[in-house]
C-alpha positions as CSV (number, residue, x, y, z in Angstrom):
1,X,-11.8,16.7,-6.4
2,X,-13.1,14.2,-4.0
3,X,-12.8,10.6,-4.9
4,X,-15.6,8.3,-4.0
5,X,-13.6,5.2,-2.8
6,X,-10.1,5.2,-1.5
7,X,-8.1,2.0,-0.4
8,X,-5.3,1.7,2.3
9,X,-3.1,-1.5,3.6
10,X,0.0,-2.1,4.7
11,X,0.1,1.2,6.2
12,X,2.9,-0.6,9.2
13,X,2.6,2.1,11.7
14,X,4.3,1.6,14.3
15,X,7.8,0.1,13.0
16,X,10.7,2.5,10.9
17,X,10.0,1.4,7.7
18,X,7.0,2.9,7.8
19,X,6.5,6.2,5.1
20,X,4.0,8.4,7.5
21,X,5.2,11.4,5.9
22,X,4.8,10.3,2.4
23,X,1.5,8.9,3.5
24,X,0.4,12.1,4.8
25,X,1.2,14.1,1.6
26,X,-0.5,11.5,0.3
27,X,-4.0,12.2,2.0
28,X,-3.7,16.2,1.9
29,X,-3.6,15.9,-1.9
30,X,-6.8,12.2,-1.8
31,X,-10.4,13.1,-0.1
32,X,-12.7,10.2,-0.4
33,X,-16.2,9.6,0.8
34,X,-15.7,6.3,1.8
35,X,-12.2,5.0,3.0
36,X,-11.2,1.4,3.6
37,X,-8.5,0.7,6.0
38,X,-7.1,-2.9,4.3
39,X,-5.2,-4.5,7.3
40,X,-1.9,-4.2,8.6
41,X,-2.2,-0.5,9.6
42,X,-0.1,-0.9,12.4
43,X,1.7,-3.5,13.4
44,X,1.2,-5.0,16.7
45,X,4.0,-7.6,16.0
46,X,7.3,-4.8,16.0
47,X,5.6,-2.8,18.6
48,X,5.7,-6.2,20.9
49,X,9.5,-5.9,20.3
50,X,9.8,-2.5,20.6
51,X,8.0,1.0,21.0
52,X,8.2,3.0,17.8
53,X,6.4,5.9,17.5
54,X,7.1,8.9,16.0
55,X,4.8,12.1,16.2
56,X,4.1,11.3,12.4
57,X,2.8,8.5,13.1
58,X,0.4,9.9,15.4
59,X,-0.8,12.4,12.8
60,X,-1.8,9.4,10.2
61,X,-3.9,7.8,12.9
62,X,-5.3,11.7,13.7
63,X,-5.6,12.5,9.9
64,X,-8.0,9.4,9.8
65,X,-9.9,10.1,12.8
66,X,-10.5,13.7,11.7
67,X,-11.8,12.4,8.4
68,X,-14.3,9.9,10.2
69,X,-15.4,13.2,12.5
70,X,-16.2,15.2,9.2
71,X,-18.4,12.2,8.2
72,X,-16.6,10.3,6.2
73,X,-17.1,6.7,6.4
74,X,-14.0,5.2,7.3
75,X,-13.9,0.9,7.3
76,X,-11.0,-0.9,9.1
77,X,-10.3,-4.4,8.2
78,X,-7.7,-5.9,10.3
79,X,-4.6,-8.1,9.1
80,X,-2.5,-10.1,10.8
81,X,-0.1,-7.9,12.3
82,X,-2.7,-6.0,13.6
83,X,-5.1,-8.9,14.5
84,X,-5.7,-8.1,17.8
85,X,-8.1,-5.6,16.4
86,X,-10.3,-8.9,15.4
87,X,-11.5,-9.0,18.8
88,X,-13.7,-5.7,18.6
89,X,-15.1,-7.0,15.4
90,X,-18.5,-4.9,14.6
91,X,-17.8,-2.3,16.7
92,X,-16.9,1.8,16.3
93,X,-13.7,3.4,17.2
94,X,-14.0,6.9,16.6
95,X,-16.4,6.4,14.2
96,X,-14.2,3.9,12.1
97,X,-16.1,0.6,12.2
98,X,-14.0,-2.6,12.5
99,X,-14.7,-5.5,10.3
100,X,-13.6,-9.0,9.5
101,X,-14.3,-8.7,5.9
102,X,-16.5,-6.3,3.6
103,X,-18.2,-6.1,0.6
104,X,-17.9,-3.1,-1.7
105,X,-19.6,-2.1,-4.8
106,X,-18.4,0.6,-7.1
107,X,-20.4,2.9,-9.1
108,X,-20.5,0.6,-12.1
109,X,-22.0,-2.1,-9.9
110,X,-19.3,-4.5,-9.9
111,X,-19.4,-6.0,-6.4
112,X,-15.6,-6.7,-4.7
113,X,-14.8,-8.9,-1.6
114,X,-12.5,-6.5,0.3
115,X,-10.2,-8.8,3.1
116,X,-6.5,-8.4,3.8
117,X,-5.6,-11.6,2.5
118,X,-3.2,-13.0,5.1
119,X,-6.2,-16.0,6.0
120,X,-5.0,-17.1,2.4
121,X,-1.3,-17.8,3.3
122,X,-0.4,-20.9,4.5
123,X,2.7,-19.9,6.3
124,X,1.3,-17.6,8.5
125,X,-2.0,-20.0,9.0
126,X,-0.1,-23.0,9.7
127,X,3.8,-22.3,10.9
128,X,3.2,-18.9,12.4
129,X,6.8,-18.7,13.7
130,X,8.1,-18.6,10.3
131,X,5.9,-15.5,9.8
132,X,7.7,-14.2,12.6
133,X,11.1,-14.7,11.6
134,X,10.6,-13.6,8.0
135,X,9.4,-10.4,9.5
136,X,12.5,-9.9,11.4
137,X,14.5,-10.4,8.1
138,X,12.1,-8.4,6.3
139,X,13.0,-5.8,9.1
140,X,16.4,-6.0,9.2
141,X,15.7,-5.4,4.9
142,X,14.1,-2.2,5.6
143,X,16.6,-1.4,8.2
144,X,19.5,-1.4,5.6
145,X,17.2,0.3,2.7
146,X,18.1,4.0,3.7
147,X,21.8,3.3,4.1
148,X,21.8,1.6,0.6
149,X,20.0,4.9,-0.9
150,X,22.0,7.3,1.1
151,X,24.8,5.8,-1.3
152,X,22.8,5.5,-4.3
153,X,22.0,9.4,-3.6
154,X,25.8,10.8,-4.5
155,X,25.1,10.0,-8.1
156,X,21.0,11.0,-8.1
157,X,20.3,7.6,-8.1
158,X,16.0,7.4,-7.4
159,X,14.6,5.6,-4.3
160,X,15.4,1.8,-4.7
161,X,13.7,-0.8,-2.7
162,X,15.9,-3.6,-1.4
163,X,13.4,-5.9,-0.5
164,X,11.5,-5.2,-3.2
165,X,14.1,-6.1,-5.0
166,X,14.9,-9.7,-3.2
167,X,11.5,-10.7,-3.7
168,X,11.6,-10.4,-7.1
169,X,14.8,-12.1,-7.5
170,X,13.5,-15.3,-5.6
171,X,11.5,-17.4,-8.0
172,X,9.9,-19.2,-5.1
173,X,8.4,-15.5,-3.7
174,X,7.3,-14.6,-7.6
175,X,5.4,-18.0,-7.6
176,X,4.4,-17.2,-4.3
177,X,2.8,-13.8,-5.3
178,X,1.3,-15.5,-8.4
179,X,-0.1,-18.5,-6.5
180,X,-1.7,-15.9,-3.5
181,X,-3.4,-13.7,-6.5
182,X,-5.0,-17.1,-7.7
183,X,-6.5,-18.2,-4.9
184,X,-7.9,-14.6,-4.0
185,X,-9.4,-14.7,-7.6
186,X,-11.0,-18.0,-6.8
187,X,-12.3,-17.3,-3.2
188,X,-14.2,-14.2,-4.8
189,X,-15.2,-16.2,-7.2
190,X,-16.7,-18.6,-4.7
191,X,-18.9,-16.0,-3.0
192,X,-20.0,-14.7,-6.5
193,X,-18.4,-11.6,-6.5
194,X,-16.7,-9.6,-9.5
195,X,-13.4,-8.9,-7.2
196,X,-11.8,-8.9,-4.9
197,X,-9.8,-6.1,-3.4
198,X,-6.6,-7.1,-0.7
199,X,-3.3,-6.4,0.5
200,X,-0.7,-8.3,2.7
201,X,2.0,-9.4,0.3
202,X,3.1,-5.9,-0.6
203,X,2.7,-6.3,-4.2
204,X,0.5,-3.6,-5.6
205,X,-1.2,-4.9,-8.8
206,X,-4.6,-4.8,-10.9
207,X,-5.1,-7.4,-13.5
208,X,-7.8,-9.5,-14.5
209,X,-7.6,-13.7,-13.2
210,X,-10.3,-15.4,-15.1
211,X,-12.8,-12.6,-15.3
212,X,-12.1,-12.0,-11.6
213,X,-10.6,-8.5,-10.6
214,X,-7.8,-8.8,-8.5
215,X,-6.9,-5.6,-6.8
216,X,-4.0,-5.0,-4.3
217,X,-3.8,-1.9,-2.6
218,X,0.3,-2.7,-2.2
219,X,1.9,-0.9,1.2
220,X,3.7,2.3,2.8
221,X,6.8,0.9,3.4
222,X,8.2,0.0,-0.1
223,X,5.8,0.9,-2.8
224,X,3.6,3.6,-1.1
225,X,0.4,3.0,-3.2
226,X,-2.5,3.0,-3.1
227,X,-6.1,2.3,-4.8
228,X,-8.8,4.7,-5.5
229,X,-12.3,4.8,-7.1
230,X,-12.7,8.1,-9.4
231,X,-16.0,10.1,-9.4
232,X,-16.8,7.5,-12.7
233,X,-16.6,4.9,-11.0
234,X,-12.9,3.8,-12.5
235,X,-10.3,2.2,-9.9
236,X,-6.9,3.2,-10.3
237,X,-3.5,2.9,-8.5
238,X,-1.7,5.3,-7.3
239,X,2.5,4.6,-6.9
240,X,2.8,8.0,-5.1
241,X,6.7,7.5,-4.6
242,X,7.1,7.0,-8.3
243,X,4.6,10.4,-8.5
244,X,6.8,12.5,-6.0
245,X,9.7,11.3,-7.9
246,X,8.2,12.6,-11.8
247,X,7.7,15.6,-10.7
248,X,10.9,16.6,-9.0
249,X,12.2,15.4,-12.4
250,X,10.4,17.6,-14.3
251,X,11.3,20.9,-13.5
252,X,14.9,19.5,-13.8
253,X,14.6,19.2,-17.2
254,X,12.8,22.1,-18.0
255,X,15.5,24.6,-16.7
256,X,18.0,22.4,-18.9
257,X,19.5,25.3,-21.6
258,X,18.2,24.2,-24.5
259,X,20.8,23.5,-27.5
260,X,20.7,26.0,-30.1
261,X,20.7,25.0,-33.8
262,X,23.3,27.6,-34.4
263,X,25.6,26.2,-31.3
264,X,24.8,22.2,-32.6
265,X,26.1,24.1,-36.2
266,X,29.3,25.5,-34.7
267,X,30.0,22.2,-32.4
268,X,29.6,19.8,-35.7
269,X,32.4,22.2,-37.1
């Protein structure tokens, strides 16, 4: 089934964190018409420190170019740590057009501001070298993730994200996250639209701010979601980890030997 509208951010390629191969699985299994690229896709800032760049990377940026070939439109929205792509603003690479901001309307007409949010944070607006040095310590988070789960994996313990985890333990980054969904309500209320449709804080999430639609399409480095519009018109979010997860479960528990009445008889003495 091909989906009319699918939504991307956060994407990171580019630095280790990043979850190419999941994200890959991810679009074998997701065709859309219409794909919008929400910022962040790779980021300029880690590759400045250091070259990372795995073949799998390389195939994401492929997939996507493939899909624009086979006439699929494909919109790329920069974010901040891939801003340098604001300077070819309104122009095609490889058939994906670049694009400050756009507007989107979905089949049941409700019209969304699509931007990657990061012009709506203060810190990386104003103090830009604290942006800079929370990235490194969200690096160095990511860095220690894997070695955390490798642990967590002797007892079958499921994918746990650490800084997912340490932001929702800080009450100033939950405010923060409430306060940044707020004022991306308001500003697409400001330009009369129904929604607005974002990413940049990593926090995947659709909910309803004063009759404004607030849609984050979350990342591929902690969450790996993302945010498609169904042939009805209908936009959902996809956790794909979480997905991946269920249904290695499942078989699990089917090939369980079920507990005879007999056996539960005999054992109850």
């Amino acid at each position: 089934m091909i989906n009319r509208t699918l939504f991307l951010s956060d994407i990171h390629l580019g630095t280790r964190g990043c979850s190419a191969e999941l994200l890959l699985d991810f679009l074998k299994d997701h065709d859309a018409d219409t794909i919008y690229l929400v910022g962040d896709i790779f980021d300029g800032w880690a590759l400045r420190r250091g070259w990372h760049w795995p073949q799998s990377h390389n195939d994401v940026v492929q997939e996507l170019l493939q899909r624009a070939h086979d006439g699929k439109r494909i919109v790329f929205v920069p974010g901040n740590h891939d801003e340098v792509m604001r300077n070819y603003l309104g122009t095609h690479f490889g058939g994906i057009e670049v694009m400050r901001t756009a507007d989107f309307t979905a089949l049941d007409g409700k019209r969304y501001l699509v931007t990657h949010g990061d012009q709506f944070d203060a810190v990386v607006m104003n103090a830009k070298w604290i942006a800079h040095l929370g990235d490194r310590a969200y690096e160095f988070l990511i860095w220690l993730n894997p070695k955390i789960n490798r642990i967590r994996s002797l007892w079958s313990g499921r994918y746990w994200s650490l800084s997912k985890w340490a932001k929702q333990q800080v009450k100033s980054a939950v405010n923060f996250i409430g306060e940044y969904e707020d004022v991306l309500a308001e500003e697409a209320r400001r330009g009369n639209y129904d929604g607005v449709i974002c990413g940049h804080i990593h926090h995947a999430n659709i909910k309803t701010i004063n009759d404004v639609i607030y849609v984050n399409t979350g990342d591929w480095v902690e969450s790996c979601t993302a945010v498609i519009e169904r042939p009805n018109g209908r936009l959902e979010l996809i956790d794909w980890e979480a997905k991946i997860a269920a249904n290695k479960e499942r078989p699990r528990r089917r090939n369980r030997p079920k507990t005879k009445k007999n056996d539960l008889v005999d054992a109850q003495g």
